[in-house]
C-alpha positions in Angstrom: 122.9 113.1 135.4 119.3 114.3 135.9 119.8 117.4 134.9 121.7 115.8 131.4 118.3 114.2 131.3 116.4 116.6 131.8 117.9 118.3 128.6 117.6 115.2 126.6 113.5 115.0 127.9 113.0 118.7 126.3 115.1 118.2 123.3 113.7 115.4 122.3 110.2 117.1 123.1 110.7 119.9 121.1 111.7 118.2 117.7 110.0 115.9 116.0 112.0 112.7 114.9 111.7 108.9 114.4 113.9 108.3 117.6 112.3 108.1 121.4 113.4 109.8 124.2 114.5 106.8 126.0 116.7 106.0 122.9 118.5 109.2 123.7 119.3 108.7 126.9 120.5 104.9 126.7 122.8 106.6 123.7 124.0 109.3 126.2 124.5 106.6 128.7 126.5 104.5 126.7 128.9 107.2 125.5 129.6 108.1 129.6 130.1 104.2 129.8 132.9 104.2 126.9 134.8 107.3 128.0 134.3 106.6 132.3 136.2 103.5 131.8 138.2 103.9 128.9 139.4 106.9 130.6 140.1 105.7 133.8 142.1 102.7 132.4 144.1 105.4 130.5 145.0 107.7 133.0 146.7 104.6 135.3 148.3 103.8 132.4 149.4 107.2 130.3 150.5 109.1 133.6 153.3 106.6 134.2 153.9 106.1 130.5 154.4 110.0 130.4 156.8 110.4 133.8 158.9 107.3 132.4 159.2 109.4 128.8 160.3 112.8 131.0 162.4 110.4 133.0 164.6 107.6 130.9 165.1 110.9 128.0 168.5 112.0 127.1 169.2 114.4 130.5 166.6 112.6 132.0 166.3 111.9 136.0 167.2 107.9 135.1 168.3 108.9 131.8 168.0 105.1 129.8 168.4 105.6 126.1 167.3 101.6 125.5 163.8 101.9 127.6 163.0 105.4 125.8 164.0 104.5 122.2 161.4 101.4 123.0 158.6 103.0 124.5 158.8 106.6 122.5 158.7 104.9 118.9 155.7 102.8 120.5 153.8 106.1 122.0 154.3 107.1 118.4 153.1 104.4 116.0 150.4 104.2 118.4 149.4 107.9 118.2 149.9 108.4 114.2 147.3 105.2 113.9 143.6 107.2 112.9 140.9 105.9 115.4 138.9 103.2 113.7 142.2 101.8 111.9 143.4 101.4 115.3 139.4 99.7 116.1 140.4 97.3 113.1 143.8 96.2 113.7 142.9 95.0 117.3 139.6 93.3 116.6 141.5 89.7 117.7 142.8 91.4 120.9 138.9 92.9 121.6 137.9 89.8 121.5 140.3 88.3 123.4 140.1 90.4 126.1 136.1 90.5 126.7 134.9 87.6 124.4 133.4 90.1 122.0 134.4 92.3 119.4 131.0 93.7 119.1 129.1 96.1 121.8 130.0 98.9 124.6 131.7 97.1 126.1 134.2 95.9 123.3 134.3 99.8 122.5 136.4 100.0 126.0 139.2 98.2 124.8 140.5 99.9 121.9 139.6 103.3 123.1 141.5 102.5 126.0 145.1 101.9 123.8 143.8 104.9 121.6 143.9 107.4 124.5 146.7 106.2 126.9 149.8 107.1 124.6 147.9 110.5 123.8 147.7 111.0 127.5 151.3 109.9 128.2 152.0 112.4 125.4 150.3 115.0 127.4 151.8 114.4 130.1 155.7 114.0 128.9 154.6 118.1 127.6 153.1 119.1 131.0 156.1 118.1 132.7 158.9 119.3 130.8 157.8 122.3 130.9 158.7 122.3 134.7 161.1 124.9 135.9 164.7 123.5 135.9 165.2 124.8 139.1 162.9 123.0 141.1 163.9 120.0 140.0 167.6 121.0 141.0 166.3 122.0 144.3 165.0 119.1 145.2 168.2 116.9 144.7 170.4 119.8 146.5 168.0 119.3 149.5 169.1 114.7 148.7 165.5 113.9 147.6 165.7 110.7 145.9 164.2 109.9 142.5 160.7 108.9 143.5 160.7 111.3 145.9 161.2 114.7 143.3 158.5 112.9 141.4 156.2 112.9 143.8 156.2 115.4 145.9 157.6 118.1 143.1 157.1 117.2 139.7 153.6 116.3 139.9 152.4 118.8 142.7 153.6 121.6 140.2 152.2 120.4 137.1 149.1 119.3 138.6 146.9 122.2 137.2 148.4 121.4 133.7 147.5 117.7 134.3 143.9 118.6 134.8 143.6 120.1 131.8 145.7 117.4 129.7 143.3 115.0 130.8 140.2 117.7 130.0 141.7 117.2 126.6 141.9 114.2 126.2 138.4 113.5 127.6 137.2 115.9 124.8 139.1 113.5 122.4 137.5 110.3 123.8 134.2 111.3 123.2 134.9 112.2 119.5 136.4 108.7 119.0 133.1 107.5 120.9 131.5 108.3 117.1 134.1 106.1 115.5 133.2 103.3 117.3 129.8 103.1 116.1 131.3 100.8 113.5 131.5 98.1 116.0 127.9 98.7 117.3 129.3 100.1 120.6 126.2 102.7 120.3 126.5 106.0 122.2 125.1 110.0 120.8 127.8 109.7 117.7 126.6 106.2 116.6 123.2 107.9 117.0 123.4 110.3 115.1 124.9 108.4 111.9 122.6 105.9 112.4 119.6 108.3 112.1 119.9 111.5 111.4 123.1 110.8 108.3 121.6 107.3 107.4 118.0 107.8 107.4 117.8 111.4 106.8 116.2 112.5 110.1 117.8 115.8 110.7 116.7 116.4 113.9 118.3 113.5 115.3 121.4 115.4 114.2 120.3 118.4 115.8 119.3 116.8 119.3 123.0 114.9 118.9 124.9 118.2 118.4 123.2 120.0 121.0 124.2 117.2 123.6 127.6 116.8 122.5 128.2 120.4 122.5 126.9 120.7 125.9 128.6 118.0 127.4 132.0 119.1 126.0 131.3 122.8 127.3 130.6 121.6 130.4 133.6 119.2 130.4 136.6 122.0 129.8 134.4 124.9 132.0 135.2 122.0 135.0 138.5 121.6 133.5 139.3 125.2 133.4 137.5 125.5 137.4 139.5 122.7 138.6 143.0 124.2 137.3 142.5 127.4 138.6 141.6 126.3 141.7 144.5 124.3 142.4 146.4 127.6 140.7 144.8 129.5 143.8 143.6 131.9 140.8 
């Protein structure tokens, strides 16, 4: 985080624009806010999502056409909704939920529903593209169902998990923009606020600059993480 500050310090330095440096930072601050949680809240809840997709399917370990012709159609209406539709639609549920629709903190819920089913999505992809084999291994050895899950499924898509959720941090913080609209604040809000809506250019600049190096540095750790766990 100091170094992220750091950046921001000399950025802001360098240029010349109606926002402070402080203002920067508390932006930057609440974008990590959003996508922390929201991510975290979506990852306990896509994961399973995904393994029960790979697992009810037609062929499937507990193959159950009535559970996956509820919860695929679901993944899917929920996934074809654009961001700030989606930020609309569940303004009573926001509210609902943390008594506000307005703030960071209201940001959390919807981006939360607008990542899970993308990373359930992710994850149904990562797994089916499993080997057969070890899959059929496993139950010739009398591993139950949880069991093959566990400790074979998961182990050998792990490195392409890692990177399904690089991508879909990359996609929070895009949506992180979007939800300017409900003055949840963050480098995106930032940036419309000041550098589109009063023509301050290098507001845009400094915003660009962040976002592009926190992104870099989010799928370089991404990419590390897989290939360590590759053994590359």
């Amino acid at each position: 985080m100091e170094q992220f500050n750091t950046i921001i310090h000399y950025l802001a330095s360098y240029f010349t624009t109606t926002v402070t440096t402080e203002q920067f930072i508390q932006a930057f601050y609440d974008t990590f806010i959003m996508v922390f949680f929201s991510l975290s809240v979506g990852v306990l809840l896509g994961i399973p999502l995904g393994i029960c997709l790979v697992t009810t399917r037609p062929t499937g370990l507990l193959e159950n056409p009535l559970i996956y012709r509820i919860l695929n159609p679901i993944i899917n209406t929920l996934r074809s909704l654009p961001f700030i539709i989606l930020l609309v639609a569940i303004h009573p549920l926001t509210k609902l939920i943390v008594g506000s629709s307005f703030g960071t903190l209201a940001a959390i819920v919807p981006l939360t529903i607008y990542v899970a089913p993308y990373i359930a999505r992710l994850v149904e992809n990562s797994l089916l593209e499993l080997d057969n084999g070890i899959i059929e291994a496993a139950q010739s050895m009398g591993a139950t169902t949880l069991q093959i899950i566990w400790h074979f499924m998961l182990p050998e898509a792990f490195s392409s998990l890692i990177l399904t959720i690089t991508t879909a941090t990359i996609g929070l913080i895009g949506a992180t923009a979007m939800a300017g609209a409900i003055g949840a604040g963050g480098i995106g809000d930032l940036a419309i606020s000041y550098g589109y809506q009063r023509f301050d250019t290098a507001v845009t600049i400094i915003c660009v600059v962040i976002l592009v190096i926190v992104i870099q540095f989010i799928q370089s750790l991404g990419n590390y993480l897989a290939r360590k766990v590759r053994h590359e």
